[in-house]
PyMOL Python script that loads the backbone (N, CA, C, O; Angstrom):
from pymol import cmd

cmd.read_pdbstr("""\
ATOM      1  N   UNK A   1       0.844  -1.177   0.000  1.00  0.00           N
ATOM      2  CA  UNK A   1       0.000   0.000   0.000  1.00  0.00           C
ATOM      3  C   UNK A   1       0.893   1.246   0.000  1.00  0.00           C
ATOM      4  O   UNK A   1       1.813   1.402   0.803  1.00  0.00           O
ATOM      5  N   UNK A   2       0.581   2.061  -0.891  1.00  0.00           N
ATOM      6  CA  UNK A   2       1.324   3.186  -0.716  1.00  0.00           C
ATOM      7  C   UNK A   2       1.018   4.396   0.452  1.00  0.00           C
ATOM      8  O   UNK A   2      -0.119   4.632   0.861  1.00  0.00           O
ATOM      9  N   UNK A   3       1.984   4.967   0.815  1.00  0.00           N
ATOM     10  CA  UNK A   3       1.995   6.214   1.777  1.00  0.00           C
ATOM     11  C   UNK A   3       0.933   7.032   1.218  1.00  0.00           C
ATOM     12  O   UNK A   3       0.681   7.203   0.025  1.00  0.00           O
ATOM     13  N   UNK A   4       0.324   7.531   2.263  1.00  0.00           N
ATOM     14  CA  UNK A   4      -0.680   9.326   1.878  1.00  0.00           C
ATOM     15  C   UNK A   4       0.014   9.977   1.705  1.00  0.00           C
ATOM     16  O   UNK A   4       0.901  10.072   2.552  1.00  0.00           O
ATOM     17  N   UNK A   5       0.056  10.703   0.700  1.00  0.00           N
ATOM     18  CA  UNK A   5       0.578  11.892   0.167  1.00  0.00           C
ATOM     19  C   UNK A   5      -0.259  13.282   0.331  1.00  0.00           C
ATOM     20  O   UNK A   5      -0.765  13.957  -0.565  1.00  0.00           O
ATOM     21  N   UNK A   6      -0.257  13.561   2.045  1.00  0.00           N
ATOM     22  CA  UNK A   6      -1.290  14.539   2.387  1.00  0.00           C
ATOM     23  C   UNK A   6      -0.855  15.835   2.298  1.00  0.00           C
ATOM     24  O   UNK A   6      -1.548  16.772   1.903  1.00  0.00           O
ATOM     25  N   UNK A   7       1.056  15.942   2.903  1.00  0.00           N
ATOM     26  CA  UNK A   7       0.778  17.223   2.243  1.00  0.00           C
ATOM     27  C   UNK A   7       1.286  17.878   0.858  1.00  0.00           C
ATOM     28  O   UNK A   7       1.674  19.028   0.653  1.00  0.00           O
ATOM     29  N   UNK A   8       1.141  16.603  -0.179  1.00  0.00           N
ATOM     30  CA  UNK A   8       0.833  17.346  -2.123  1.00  0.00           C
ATOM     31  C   UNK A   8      -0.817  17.156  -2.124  1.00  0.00           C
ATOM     32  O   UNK A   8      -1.460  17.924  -2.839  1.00  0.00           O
ATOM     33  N   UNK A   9      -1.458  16.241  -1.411  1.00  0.00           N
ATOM     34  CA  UNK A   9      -3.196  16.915  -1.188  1.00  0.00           C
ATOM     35  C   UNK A   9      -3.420  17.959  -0.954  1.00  0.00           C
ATOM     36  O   UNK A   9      -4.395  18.532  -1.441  1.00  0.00           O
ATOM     37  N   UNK A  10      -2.610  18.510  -0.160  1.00  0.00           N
ATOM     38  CA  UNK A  10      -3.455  19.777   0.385  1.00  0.00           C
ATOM     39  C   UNK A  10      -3.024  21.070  -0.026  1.00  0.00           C
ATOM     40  O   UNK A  10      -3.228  22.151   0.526  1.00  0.00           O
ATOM     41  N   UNK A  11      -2.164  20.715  -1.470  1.00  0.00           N
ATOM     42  CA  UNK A  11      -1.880  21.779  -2.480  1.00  0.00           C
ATOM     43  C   UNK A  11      -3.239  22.286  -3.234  1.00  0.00           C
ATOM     44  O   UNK A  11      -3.591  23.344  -3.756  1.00  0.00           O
ATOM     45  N   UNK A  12      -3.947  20.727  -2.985  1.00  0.00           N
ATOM     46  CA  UNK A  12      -4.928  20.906  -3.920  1.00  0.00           C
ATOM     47  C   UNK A  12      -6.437  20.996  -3.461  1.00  0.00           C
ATOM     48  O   UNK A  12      -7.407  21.224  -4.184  1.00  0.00           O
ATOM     49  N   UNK A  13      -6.420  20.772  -2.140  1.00  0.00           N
ATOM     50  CA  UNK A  13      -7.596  20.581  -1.442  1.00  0.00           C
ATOM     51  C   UNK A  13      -8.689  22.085  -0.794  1.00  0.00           C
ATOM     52  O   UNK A  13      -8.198  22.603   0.208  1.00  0.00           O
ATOM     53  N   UNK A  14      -9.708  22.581  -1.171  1.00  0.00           N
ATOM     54  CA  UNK A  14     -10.426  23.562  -1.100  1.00  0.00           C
ATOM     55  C   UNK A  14     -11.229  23.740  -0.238  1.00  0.00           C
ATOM     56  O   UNK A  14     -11.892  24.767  -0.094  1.00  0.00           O
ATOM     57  N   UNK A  15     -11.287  22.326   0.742  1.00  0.00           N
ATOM     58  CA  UNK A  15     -12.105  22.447   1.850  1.00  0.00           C
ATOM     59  C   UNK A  15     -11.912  23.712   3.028  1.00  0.00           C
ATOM     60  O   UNK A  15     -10.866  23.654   3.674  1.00  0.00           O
ATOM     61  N   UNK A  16     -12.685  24.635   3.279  1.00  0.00           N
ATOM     62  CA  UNK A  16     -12.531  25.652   4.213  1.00  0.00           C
ATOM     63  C   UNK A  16     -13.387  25.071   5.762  1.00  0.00           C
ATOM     64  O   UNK A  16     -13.711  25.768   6.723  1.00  0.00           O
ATOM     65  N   UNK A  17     -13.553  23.839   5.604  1.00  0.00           N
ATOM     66  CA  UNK A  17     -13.647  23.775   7.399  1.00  0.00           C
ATOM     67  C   UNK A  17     -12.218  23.467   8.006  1.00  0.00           C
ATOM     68  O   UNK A  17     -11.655  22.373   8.056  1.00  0.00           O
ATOM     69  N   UNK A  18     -11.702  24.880   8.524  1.00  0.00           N
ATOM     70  CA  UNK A  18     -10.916  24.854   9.297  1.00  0.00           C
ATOM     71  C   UNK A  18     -10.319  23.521  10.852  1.00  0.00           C
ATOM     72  O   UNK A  18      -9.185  23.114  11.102  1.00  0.00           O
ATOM     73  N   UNK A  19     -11.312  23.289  11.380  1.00  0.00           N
ATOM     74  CA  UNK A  19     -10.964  22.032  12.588  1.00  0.00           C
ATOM     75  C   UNK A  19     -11.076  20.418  11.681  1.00  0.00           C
ATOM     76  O   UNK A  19     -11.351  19.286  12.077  1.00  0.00           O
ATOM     77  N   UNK A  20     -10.755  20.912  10.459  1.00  0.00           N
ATOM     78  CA  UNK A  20     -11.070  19.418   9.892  1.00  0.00           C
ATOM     79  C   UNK A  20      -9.737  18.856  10.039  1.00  0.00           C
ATOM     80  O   UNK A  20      -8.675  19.433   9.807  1.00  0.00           O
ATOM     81  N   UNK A  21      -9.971  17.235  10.601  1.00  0.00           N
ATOM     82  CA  UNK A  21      -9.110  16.698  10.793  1.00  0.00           C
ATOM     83  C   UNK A  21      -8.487  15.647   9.470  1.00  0.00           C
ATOM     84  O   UNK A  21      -7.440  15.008   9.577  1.00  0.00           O
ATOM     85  N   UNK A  22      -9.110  15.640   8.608  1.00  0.00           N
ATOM     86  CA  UNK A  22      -9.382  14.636   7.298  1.00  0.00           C
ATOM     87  C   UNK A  22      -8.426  15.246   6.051  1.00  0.00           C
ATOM     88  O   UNK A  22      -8.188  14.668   4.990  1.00  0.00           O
ATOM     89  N   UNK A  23      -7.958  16.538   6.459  1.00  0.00           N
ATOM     90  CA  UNK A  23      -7.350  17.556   5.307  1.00  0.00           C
ATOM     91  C   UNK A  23      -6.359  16.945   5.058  1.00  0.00           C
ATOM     92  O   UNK A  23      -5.724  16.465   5.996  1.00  0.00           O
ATOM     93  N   UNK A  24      -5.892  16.762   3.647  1.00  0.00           N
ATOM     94  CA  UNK A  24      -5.002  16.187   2.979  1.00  0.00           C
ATOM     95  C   UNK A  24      -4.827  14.874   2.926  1.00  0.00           C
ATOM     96  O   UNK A  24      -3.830  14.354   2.426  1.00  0.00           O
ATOM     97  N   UNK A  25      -6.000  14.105   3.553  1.00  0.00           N
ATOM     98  CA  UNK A  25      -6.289  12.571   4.061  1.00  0.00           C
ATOM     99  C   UNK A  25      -7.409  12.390   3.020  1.00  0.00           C
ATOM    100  O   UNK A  25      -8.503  12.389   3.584  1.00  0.00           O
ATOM    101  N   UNK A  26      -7.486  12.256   1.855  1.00  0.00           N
ATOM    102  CA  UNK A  26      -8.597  11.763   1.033  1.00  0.00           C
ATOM    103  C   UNK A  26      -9.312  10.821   0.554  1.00  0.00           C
ATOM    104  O   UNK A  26     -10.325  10.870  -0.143  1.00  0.00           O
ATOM    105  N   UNK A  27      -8.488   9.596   1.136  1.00  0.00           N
ATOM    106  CA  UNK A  27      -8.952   8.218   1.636  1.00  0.00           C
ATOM    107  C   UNK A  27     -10.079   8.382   2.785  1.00  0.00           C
ATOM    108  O   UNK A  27     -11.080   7.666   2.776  1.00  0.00           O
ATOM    109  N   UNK A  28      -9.809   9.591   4.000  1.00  0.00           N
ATOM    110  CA  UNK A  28     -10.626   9.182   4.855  1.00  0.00           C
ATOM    111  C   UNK A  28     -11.964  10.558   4.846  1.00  0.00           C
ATOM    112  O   UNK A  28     -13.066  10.417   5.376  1.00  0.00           O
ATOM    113  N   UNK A  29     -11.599  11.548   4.273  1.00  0.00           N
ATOM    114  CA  UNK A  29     -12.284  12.313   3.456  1.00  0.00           C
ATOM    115  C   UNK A  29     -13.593  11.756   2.882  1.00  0.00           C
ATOM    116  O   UNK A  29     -14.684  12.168   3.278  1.00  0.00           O
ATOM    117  N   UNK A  30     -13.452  10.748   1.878  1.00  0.00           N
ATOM    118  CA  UNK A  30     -14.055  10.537   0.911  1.00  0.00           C
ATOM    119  C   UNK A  30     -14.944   9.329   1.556  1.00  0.00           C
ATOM    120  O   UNK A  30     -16.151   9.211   1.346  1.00  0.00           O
ATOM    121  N   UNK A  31     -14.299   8.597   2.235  1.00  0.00           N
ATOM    122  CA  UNK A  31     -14.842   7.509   3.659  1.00  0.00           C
ATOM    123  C   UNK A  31     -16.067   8.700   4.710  1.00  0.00           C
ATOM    124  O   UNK A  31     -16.884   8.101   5.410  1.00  0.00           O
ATOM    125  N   UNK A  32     -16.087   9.653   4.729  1.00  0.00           N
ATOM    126  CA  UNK A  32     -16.394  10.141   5.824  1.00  0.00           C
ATOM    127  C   UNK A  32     -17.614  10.723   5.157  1.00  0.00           C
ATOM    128  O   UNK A  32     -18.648  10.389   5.736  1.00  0.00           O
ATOM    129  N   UNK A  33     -17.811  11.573   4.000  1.00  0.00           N
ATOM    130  CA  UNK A  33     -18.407  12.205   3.273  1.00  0.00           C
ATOM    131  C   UNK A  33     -19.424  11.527   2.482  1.00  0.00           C
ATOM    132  O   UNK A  33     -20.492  12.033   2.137  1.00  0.00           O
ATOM    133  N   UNK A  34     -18.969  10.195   2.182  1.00  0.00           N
ATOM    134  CA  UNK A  34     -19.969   9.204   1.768  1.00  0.00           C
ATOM    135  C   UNK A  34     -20.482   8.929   2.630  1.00  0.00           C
ATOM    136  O   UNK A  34     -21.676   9.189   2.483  1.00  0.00           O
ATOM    137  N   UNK A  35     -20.222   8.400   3.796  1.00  0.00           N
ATOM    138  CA  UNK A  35     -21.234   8.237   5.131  1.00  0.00           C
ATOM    139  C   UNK A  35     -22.243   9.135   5.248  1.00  0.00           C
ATOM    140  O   UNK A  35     -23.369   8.812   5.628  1.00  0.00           O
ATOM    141  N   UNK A  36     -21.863  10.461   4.890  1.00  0.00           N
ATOM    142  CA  UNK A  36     -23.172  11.494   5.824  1.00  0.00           C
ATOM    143  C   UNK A  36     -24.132  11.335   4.062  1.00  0.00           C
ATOM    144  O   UNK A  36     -25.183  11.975   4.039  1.00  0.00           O
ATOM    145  N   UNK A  37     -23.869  10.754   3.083  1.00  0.00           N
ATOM    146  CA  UNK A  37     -24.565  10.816   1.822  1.00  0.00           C
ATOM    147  C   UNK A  37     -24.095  12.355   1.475  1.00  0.00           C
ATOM    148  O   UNK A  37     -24.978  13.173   1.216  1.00  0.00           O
ATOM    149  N   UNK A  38     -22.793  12.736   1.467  1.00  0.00           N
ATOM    150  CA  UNK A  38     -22.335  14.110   1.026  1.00  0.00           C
ATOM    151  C   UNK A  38     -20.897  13.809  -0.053  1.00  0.00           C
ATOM    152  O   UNK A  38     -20.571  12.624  -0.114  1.00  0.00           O
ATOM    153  N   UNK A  39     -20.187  14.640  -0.748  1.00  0.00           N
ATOM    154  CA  UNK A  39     -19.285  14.372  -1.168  1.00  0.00           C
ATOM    155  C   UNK A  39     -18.270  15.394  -0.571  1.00  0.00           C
ATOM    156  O   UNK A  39     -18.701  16.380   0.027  1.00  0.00           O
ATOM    157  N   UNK A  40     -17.069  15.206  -0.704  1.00  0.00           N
ATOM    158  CA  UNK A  40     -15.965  15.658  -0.449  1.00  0.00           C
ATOM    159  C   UNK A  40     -15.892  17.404  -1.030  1.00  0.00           C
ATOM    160  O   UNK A  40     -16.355  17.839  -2.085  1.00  0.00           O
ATOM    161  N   UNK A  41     -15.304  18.013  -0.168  1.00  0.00           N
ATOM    162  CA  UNK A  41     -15.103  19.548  -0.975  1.00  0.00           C
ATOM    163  C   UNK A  41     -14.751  19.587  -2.254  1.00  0.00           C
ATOM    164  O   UNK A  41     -15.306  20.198  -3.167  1.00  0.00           O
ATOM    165  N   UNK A  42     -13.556  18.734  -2.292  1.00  0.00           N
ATOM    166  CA  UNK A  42     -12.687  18.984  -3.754  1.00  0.00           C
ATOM    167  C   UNK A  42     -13.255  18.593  -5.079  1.00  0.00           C
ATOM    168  O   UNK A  42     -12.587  18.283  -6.065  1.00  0.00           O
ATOM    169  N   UNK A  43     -15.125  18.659  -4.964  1.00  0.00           N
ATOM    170  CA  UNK A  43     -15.516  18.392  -6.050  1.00  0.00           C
ATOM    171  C   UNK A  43     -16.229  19.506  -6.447  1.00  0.00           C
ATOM    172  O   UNK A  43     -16.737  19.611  -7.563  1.00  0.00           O
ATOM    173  N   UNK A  44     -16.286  20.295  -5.629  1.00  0.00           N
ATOM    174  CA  UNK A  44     -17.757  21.391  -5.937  1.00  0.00           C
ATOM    175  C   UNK A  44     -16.369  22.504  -5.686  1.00  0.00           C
ATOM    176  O   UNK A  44     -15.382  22.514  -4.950  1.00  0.00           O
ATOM    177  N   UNK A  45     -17.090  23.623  -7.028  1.00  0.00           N
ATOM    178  CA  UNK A  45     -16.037  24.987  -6.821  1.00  0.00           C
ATOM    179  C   UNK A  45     -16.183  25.340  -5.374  1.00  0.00           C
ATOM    180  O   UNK A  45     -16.824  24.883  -4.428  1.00  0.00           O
ATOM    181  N   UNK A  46     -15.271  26.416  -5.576  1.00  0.00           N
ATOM    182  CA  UNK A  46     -15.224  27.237  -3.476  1.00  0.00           C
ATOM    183  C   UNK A  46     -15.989  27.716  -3.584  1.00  0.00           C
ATOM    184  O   UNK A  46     -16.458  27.669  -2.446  1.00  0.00           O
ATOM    185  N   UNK A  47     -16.884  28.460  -4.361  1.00  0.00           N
ATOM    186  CA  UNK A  47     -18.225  29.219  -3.716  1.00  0.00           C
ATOM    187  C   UNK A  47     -18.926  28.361  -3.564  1.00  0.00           C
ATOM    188  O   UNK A  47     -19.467  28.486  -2.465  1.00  0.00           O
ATOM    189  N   UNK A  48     -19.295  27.375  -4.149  1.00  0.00           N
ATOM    190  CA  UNK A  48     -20.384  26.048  -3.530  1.00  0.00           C
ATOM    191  C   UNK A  48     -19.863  25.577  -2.304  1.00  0.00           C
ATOM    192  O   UNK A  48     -20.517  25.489  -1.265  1.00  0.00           O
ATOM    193  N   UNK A  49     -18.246  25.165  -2.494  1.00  0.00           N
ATOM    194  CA  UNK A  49     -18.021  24.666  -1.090  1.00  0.00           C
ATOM    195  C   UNK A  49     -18.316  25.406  -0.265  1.00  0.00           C
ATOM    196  O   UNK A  49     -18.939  24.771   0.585  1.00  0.00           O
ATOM    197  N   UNK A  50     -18.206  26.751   0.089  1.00  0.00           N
ATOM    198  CA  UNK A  50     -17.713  27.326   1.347  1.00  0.00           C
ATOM    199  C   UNK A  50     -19.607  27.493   2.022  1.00  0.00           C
ATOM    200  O   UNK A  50     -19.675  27.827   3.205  1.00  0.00           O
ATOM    201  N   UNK A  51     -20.381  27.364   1.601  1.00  0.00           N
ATOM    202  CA  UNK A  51     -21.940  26.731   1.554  1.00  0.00           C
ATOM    203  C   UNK A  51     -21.592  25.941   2.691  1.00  0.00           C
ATOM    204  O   UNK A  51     -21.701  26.318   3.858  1.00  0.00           O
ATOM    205  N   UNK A  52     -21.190  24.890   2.328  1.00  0.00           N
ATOM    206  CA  UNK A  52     -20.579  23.674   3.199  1.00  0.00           C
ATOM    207  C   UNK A  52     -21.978  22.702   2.736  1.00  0.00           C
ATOM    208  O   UNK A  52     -22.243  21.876   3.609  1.00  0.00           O
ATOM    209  N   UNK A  53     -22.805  22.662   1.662  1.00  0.00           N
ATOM    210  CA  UNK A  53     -24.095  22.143   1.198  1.00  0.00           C
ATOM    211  C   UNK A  53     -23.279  20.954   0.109  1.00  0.00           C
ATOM    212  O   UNK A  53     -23.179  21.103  -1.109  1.00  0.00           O
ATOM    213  N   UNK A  54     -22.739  19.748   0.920  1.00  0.00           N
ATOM    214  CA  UNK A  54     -22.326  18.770   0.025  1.00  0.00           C
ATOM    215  C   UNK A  54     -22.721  17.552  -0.370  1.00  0.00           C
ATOM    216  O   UNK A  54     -22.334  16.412  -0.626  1.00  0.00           O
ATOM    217  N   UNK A  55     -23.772  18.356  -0.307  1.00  0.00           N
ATOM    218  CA  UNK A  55     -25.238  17.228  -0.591  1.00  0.00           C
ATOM    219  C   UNK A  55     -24.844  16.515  -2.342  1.00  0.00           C
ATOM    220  O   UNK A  55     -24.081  17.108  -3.104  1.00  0.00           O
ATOM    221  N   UNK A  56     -25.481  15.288  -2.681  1.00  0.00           N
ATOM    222  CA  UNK A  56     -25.590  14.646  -3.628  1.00  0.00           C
ATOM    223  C   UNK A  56     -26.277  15.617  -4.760  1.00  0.00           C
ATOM    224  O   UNK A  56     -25.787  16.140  -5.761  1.00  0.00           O
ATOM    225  N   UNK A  57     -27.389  15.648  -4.300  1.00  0.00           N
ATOM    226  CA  UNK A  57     -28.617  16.837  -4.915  1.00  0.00           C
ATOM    227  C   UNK A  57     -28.046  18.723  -5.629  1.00  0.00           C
ATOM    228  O   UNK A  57     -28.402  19.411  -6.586  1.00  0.00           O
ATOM    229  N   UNK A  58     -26.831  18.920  -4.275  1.00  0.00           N
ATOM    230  CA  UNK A  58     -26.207  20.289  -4.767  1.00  0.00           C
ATOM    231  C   UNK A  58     -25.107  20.061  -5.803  1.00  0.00           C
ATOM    232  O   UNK A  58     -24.609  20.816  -6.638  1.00  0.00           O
ATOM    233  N   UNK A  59     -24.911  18.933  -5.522  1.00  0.00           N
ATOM    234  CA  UNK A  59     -23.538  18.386  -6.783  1.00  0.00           C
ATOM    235  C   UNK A  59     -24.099  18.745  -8.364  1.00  0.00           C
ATOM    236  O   UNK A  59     -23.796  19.576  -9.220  1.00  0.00           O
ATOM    237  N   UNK A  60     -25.267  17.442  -8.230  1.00  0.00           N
ATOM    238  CA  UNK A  60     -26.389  17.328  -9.422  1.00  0.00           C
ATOM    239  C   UNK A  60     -26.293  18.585 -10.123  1.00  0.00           C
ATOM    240  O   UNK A  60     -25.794  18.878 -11.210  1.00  0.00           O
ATOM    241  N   UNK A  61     -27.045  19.432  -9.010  1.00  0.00           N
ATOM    242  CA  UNK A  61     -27.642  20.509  -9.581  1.00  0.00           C
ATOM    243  C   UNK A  61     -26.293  21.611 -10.385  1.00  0.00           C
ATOM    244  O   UNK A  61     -26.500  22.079 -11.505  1.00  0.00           O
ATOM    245  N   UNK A  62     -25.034  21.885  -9.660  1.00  0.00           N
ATOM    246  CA  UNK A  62     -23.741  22.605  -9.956  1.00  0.00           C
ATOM    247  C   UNK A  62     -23.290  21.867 -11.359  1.00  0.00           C
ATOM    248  O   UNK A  62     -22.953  22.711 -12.189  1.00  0.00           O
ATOM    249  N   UNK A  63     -23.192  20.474 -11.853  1.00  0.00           N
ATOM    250  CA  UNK A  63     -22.713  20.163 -12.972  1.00  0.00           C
ATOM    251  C   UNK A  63     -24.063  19.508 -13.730  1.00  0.00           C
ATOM    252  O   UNK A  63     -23.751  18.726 -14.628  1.00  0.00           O
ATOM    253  N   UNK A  64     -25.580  19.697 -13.521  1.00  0.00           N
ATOM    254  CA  UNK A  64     -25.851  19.277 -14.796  1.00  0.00           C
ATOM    255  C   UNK A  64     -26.028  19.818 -15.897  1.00  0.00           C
ATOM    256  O   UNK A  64     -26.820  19.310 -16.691  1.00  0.00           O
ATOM    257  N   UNK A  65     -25.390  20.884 -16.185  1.00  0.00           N
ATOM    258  CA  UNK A  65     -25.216  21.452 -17.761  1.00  0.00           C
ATOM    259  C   UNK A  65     -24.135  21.657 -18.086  1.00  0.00           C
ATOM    260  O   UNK A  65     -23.852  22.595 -18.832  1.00  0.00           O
ATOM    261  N   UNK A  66     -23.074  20.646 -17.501  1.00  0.00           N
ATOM    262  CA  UNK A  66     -21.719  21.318 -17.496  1.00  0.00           C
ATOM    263  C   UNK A  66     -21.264  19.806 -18.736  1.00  0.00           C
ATOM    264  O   UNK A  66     -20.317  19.810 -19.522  1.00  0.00           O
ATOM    265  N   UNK A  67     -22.183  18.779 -18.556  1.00  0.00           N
ATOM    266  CA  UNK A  67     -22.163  17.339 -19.644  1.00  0.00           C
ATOM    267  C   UNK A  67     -20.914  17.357 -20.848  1.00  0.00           C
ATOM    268  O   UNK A  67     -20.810  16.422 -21.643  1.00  0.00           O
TER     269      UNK A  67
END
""", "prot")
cmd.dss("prot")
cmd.show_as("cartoon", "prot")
cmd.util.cbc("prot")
cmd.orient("prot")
């Protein structure tokens, strides 16, 4: 198994919840975010993210004309 490479993640990572413990961890990110039925920051631009609305439904709605 390879090493996390958390901090070249978090070159790239847009999440603005500050006490997040998951930053640059996108294995457990993406583990955590699927649980609540949400997705990860680093999919939705920063003005959607910073919403913090990472609902399935707000995803939908941000890329379906983007096809």
């Amino acid at each position: 198994m390879k090493e996390c490479r958390a901090e070249k993640n978090l070159s790239f990572c847009n999440c603005s919840y500050e006490p997040c413990s998951r930053k640059g961890i996108c294995c457990e990110c993406l583990q955590y975010h699927w649980s609540q039925n949400e997705l990860p920051a680093c999919l939705f631009p920063d003005s959607v993210e910073r919403t913090y609305d990472r609902s399935l439904k707000r995803f939908l709605a941000v890329y379906k004309d983007k096809a």
